[in-house]
C-alpha positions in Angstrom: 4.6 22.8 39.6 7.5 23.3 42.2 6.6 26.5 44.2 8.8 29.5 43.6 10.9 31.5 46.1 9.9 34.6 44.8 12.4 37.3 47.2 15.0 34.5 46.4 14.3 35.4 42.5 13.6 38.9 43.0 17.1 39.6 44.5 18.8 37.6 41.9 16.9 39.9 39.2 17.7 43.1 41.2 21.6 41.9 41.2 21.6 41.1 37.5 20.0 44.6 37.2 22.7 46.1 39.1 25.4 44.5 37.2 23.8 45.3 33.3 23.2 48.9 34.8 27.2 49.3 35.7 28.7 48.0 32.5 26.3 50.4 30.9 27.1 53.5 32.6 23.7 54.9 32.4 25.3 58.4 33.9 27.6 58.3 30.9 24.1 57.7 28.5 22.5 60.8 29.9 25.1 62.9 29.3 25.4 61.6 25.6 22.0 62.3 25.4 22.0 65.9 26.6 25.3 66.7 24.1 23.2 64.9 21.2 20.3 66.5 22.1 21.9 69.8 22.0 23.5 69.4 18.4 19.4 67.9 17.2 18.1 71.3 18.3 20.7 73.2 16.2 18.9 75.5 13.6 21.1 74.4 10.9 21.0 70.5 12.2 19.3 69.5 8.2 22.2 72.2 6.5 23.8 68.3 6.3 21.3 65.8 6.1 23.9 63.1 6.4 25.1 64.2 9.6 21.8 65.7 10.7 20.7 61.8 10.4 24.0 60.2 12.2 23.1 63.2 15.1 19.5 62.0 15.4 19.9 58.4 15.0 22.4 57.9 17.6 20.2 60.1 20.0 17.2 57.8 19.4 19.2 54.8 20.2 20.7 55.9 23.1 16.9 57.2 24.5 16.0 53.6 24.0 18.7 52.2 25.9 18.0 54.5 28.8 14.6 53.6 28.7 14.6 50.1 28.3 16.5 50.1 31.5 14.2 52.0 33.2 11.1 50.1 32.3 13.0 47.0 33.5 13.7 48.6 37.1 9.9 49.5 36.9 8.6 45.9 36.0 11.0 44.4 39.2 9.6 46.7 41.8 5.6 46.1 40.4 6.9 42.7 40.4 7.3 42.5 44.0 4.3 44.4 44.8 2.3 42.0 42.9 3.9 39.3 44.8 3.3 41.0 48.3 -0.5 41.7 47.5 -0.5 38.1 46.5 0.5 36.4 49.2 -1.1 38.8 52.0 -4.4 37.8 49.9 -3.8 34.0 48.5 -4.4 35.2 45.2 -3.8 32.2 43.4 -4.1 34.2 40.3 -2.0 37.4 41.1 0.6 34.7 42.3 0.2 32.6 38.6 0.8 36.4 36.7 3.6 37.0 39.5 5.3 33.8 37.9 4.4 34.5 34.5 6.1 38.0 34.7 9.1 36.7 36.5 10.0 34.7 33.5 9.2 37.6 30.9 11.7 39.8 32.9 14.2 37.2 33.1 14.1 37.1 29.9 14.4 40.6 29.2 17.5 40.5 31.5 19.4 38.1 29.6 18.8 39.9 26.2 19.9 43.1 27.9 23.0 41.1 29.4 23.8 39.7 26.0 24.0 43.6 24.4 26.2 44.5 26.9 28.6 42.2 25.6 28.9 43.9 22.4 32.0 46.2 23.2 33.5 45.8 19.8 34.6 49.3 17.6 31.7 48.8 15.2 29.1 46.5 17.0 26.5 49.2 17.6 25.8 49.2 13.8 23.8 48.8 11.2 24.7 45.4 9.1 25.1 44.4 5.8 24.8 40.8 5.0 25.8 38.5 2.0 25.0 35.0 1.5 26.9 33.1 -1.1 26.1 29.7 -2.5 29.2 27.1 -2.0 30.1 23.9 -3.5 26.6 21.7 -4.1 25.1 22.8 -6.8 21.7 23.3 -7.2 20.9 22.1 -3.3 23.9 24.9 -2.4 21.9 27.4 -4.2 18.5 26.5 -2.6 20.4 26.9 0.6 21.2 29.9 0.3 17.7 31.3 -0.2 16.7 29.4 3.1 19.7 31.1 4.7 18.7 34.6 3.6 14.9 33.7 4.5 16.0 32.8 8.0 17.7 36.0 8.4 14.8 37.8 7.4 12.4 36.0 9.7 14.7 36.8 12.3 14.8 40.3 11.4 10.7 40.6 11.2 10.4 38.5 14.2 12.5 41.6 16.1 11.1 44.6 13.9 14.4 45.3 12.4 13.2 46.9 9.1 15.5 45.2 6.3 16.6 46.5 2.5 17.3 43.5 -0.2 20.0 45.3 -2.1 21.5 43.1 -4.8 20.3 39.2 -5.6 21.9 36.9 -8.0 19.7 34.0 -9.5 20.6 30.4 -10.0 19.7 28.9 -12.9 18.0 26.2 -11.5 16.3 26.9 -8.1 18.0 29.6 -5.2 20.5 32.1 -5.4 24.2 32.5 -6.1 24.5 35.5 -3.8 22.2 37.6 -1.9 23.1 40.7 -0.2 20.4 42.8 2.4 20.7 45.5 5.0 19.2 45.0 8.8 18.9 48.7 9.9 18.8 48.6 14.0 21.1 48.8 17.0 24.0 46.8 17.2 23.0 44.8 14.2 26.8 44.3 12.8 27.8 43.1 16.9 25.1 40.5 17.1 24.8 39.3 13.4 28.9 39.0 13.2 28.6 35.8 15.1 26.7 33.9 11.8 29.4 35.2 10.0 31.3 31.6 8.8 30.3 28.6 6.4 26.9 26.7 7.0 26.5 23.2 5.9 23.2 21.9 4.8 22.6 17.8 5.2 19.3 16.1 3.5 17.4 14.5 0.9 17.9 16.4 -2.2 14.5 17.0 -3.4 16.6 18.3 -7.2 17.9 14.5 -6.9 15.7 11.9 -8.9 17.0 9.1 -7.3 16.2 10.7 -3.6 19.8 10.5 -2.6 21.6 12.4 0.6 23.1 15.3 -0.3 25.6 17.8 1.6 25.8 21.3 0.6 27.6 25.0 1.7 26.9 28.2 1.8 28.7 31.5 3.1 27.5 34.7 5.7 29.4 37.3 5.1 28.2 40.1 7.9 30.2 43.8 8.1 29.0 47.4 9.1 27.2 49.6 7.4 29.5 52.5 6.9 29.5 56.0 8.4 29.9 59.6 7.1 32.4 60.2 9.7 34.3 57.5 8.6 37.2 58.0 6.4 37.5 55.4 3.7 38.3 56.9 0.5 39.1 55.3 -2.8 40.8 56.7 -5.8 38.9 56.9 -8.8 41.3 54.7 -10.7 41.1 52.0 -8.1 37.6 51.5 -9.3 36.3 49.7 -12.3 32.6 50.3 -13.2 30.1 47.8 -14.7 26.8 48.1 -15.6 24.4 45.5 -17.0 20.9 44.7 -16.8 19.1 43.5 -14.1 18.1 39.7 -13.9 15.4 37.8 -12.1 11.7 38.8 -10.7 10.7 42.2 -10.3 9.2 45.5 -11.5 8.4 46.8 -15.0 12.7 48.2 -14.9 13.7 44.9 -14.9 15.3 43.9 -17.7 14.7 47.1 -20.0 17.8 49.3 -19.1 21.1 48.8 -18.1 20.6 50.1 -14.4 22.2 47.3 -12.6 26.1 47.9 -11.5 29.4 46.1 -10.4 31.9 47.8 -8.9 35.7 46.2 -8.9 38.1 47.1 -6.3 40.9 46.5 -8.1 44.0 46.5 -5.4 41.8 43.4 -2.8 39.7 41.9 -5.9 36.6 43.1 -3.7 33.4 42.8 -6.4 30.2 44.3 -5.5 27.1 44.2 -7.1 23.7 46.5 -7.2 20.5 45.7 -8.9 17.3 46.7 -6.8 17.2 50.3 -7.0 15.5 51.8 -9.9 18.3 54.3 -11.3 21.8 53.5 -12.2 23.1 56.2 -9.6 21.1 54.5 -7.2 22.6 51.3 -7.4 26.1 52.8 -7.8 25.7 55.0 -4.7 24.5 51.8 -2.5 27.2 49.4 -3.9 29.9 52.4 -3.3 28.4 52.2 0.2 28.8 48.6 0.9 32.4 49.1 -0.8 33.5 51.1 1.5 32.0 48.6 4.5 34.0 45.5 3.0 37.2 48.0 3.0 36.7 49.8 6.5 36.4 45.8 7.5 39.5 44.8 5.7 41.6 47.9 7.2 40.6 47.0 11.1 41.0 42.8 10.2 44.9 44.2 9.1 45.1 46.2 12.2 44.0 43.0 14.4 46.6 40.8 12.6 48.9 43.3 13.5 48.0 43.5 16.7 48.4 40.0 17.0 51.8 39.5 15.7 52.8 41.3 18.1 50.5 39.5 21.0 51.7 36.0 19.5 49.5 33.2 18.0 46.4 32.8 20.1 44.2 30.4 18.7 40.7 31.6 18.7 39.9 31.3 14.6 36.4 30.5 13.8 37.1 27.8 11.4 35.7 27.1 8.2 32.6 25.2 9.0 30.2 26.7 12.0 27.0 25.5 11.8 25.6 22.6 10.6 21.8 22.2 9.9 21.0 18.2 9.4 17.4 17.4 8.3 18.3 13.7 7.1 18.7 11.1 8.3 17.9 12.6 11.8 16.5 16.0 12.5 19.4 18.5 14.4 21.2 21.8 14.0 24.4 22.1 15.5 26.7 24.8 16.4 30.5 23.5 15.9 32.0 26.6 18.1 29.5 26.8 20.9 28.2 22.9 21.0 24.9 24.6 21.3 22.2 22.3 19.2 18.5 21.8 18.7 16.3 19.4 17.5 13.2 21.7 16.1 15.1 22.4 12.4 12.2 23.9 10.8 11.9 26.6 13.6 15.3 27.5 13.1 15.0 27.7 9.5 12.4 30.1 10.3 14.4 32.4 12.2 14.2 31.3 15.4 18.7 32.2 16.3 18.8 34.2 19.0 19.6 31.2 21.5 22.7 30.5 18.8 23.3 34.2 18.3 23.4 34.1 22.3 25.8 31.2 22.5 27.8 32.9 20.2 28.3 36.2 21.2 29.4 34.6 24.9 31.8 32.3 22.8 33.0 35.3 21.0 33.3 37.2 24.3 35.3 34.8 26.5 37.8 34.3 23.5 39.1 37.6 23.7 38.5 37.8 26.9 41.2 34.7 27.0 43.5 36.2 24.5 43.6 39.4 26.3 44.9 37.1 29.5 
C-alpha cells in the first residue's frame, strides 16, 4: 500500500471544509435557528399544528446541518492528532485507523459538497415519487416494482422513513403505477435527478421461449407541498372518484369503497389514493400530492417563461436516462452523466448515490452554463 502524505491530505480536507462551510453560511444558520427557535417556544406554537410542524421541522433540520458541520471540523482536528501521536510513536496501528478515518471523512465531505449543490426553490423537501410502467408489457410492469424497490432500499439504506401512498397492480406480475413519500431533507433536490425514463434490457423470465426483451418505465419525482404555499383549486375544477381498493392488504381491502381518484380537470392531472383506511384519508393525501404535481407545473411554466426570454439553451434531459442491461452483458449506464457500473444487482438494490452524485453535478453545471 502506497504510503499516504497525511498533512498533504489533511490540508486538502481542511480546504474542502472551508469552501462547504462558505456556501453554507453557517452565521446565516444560527440566526435561523435562534428566530425558529423563538417561534417553537411560543405558548400557542400547537394553536396550528400545521404550522406548529413546518416551525419545528425546519428547526430540526437546520440543527442538523449545523451540527453535522461541526462534527466534521471535530473529526479533522482528532484526525491530525491521531496522526501526530502516531508518527512521534510508530504506531502502526494508530497510523492504519489514521488512514481508515481519512477515507470515512472524505467521504463525509463529498456528501456534504454534493448538498450544497442543492440551491433549487424547492430542493430542501420532502418528495413524492411515482413510478409508471411503460411500453413492455408484463416485463415493463415487473420493472417498475424493481424500480420502486430500489428506491426504497435507497431510502432504508439512509434512514429516510418512507409512506407507500397509492399502488396499482398488474395483472400479471408488477405494477402499473406506484406512488411513495421519502420524508427527509432535501429529498425532492436529490431524488429530482431520477426523474426521466429507465430502460430495462434482459431475459424475460414471463417469455417461454427465453427471448431478450427491452422494457420502460417512468420516475416521476416533485415536492411535497407546504401550508405556506398557495395552491388552491376550485371545487369545480375537481372531479371525485371513489372505488374499492385492489391488491394485497388488510381486512379494508376490498370491502368499502375507500379508495379515491381525483381529476384535475383544466391539465388532465389524475391522482390516485388507496392505502389509508378512511375515504377522507385517502382524499386528503391525494388532494396533497395534487397540489405537488400543480405547484410543479406552475414553476415548470415560469421556467419556460424564463427561458423564452433567455433563448433556447439546450440542457433537456431527454427521454431515455438510464439504462440498466442485465443480458447479454451485465452494466448500468447513465445516458446524461456517462457514469456506469458493472455490479447491476447492487444497484437494483439501492446502491444510487454515486449516480444521484453524477447527476446532481450534471444538473448543476447545466444551469450553471445556461446562466453564462
Amino acid at each position: 500500500m502506497a504510503e499516504i502524505d497525511f498533512p498533504a491530505e489533511i490540508r486538502a480536507l481542511r480546504a474542502t471544509y472551508s469552501s462547504i462551510e462558505n456556501v453554507t453560511d453557517v452565521d446565516a444558520l444560527k440566526v435561523e435557528i435562534a428566530e425558529l427557535s423563538e417561534q417553537a417556544g411560543a405558548p400557542d406554537l400547537w394553536d396550528d399544528p400545521a404550522s406548529a410542524q413546518v416551525i419545528t421541522s425546519r428547526l430540526s433540520h437546520r440543527q442538523s446541518e449545523v451540527e453535522r458541520l461541526s462534527k466534521l471540523a471535530s473529526r479533522i482536528d482528532d484526525l491530525e492528532v491521531l496522526v501526530e501521536l502516531g508518527q512521534d510513536e510508530g504506531d502502526e496501528d494508530s497510523m492504519a485507523e489514521a488512514a481508515k478515518e481519512l477515507s470515512s471523512i472524505r467521504k463525509a465531505l463529498a456528501e456534504l459538497e454534493i448538498t450544497t449543490l442543492l440551491s433549487g426553490e424547492y430542493d430542501e423537501r420532502e418528495a413524492v415519487v411515482t413510478i409508471r410502467a411503460g411500453a413492455g408489457g408484463v416485463d415493463a410492469a415487473d420493472f417498475a416494482e424493481m424500480l420502486m424497490r430500489m428506491y426504497l432500499r435507497w431510502a432504508e439504506r439512509h434512514g429516510y422513513p418512507t409512506t407507500v401512498m397509492d399502488t396499482s397492480y398488474a395483472e400479471e406480475a408488477g405494477l402499473k403505477s406506484a406512488t411513495f413519500e421519502v420524508k427527509a431533507p432535501y429529498a425532492f433536490g436529490t431524488l429530482s435527478v431520477e426523474a426521466g425514463t429507465h430502460r430495462l434490457v434482459r431475459i424475460s423470465p414471463f417469455d417461454n421461449q427465453g427471448r431478450r426483451q427491452t422494457s420502460f418505465a417512468a420516475v416521476e419525482v416533485i415536492p411535497l407541498i407546504e401550508q405556506t404555499d398557495s395552491v388552491e383549486i376550485p371545487d369545480n375544477e375537481i372531479r371525485v372518484d371513489v372505488f374499492r381498493s385492489s391488491g394485497p392488504g388488510g381486512q379494508s381491502v376490498n370491502t368499502t369503497d375507500s379508495a379515491v381518484r381525483l381529476t384535475h380537470i383544466p391539465t388532465g392531472i389524475v391522482v390516485s389514493m388507496q392505502n389509508e383506511k378512511s375515504q377522507l384519508q385517502n382524499r386528503a393525501a391525494a388532494m396533497r400530492v395534487l397540489q405537488s404535481r400543480l405547484l410543479l407545473v406552475k414553476k415548470e411554466q415560469q421556467d419556460a417563461e424564463k427561458k423564452a426570454l433567455a433563448g433556447d439553451v439546450k440542457a433537456s434531459w431527454g427521454d431515455q436516462m438510464r439504462s440498466y442491461v442485465l443480458n447479454p452483458y451485465q452494466m448500468v449506464k447513465d445516458l446524461r452523466t456517462e457514469h456506469e457500473v458493472g455490479n447491476t444487482s447492487a444497484v437494483l438494490d439501492g446502491d444510487i448515490d454515486d449516480f444521484i452524485d453524477a447527476g446532481i453535478r450534471w444538473r448543476t453545471g447545466n444551469r450553471n452554463a445556461a446562466a453564462n
